[in-house]
C-alpha positions, 0 to 999 in steps of 0.5 A, a space after each residue: 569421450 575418454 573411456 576406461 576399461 578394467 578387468 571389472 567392466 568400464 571404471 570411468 567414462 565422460 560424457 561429452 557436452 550437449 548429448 544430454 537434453 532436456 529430455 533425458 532429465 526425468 528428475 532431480 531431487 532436491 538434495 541434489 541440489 546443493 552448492 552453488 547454484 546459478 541466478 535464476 531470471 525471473 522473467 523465465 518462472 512459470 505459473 506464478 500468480 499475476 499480480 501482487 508485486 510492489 511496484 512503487 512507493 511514496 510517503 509524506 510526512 508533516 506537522 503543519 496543522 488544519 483545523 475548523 468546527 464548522 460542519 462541513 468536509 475541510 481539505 488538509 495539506 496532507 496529499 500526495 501523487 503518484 503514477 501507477 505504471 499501468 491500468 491494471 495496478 491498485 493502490 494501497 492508501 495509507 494516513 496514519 495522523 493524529 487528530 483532535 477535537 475540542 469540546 465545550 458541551 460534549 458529544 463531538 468527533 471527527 471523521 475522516 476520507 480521502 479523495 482520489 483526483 486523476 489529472 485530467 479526470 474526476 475527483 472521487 472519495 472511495 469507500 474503501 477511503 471513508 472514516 464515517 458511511 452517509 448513514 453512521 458516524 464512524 469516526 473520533 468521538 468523544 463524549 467529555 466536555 471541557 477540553 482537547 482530545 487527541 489520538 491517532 487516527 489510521 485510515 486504509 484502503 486498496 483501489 484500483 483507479 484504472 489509469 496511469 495518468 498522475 492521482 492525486 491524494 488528499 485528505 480531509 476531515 469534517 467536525 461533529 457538534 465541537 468547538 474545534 477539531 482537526 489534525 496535528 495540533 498539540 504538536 502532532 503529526 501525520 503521514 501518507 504512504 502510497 504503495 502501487 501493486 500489481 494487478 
């Protein structure tokens, strides 16, 4: 270490590499912080909230067309996969279509879910992935008569199917008192967008 003394006392002075520790250091302001500062490796960040990270996305999109009056629940070719990477990850599932319903006499509509199908596993319908609940009618209604409706229709919700076998999602739509209904006609369309997160 390179010392220089003057009459006023010690004017320069260097210290030589590794004789301070982690130790020595008390505090560093924040407006000492400046220039250009070295990567930080996230795997070393301490006491950050365990979940929430966006690990994958999928998405599908089409304009093929399913439609029927008859009151029962009717799979459509919207469906999608996906693998979560661990049993702790939630899924968020996202339609965003375009539904119709045809009417002849009035009251009609059309609700929504989507089933969730593990490989290997069960097929469930989620809460979180209903239009309607078994004691209301929740969804596209319409009370006119004589005519085609149609408007787009959104249906979300975050589940957490405990597993990393591959899920399948699919939805479906059931009529209420119309001559017709269903997704993607009138030229409509209609997505699906799969989003694992971090449990």
């Amino acid at each position: 270490m390179a010392i220089t003394i003057s009459g006023s006392g010690i004017t320069s002075a260097n210290i030589a590499d590794g004789t301070i520790v982690n130790a020595d250091v008390a505090d560093v302001a924040a407006s000492k912080l400046t220039g250009a500062l070295p990567a930080i490796d996230g795997a070393s960040l301490t006491n950050l909230p365990a979940g929430g990270k966006l690990l994958q996305v999928v998405s599908m999109r089409t304009t093929s067309s399913s439609g029927s009056s008859v009151a029962s629940w009717h799979a459509t070719n919207v469906t999608l996969a996906i693998t979560p990477s661990a049993t702790s990850s939630k899924i968020l599932v996202s339609f965003n279509g375009q539904v119709y319903v045809q009417n002849t006499s009035g009251d009609g509509g059309i609700a929504l879910k989507i089933e969730q199908a593990i490989s290997g596993g069960a097929t469930t319908s989620p809460d979180e992935l209903h239009t309607r609940s078994t004691a209301n009618y929740t969804g596209y209604y319409t009370s006119e008569a004589n005519g085609q409706f149609a408007h787009r229709m959104p249906l979300s919700g975050l589940v957490s199917p405990n597993t990393t076998s591959e899920i399948t999602y699919t939805v479906y739509f059931i009529p209420h008192n119309v001559n017709g209904s269903g997704i993607n006609s009138l030229a409509g369309s209609s997505t699906l967008t799969l989003m694992e997160i971090a449990g």
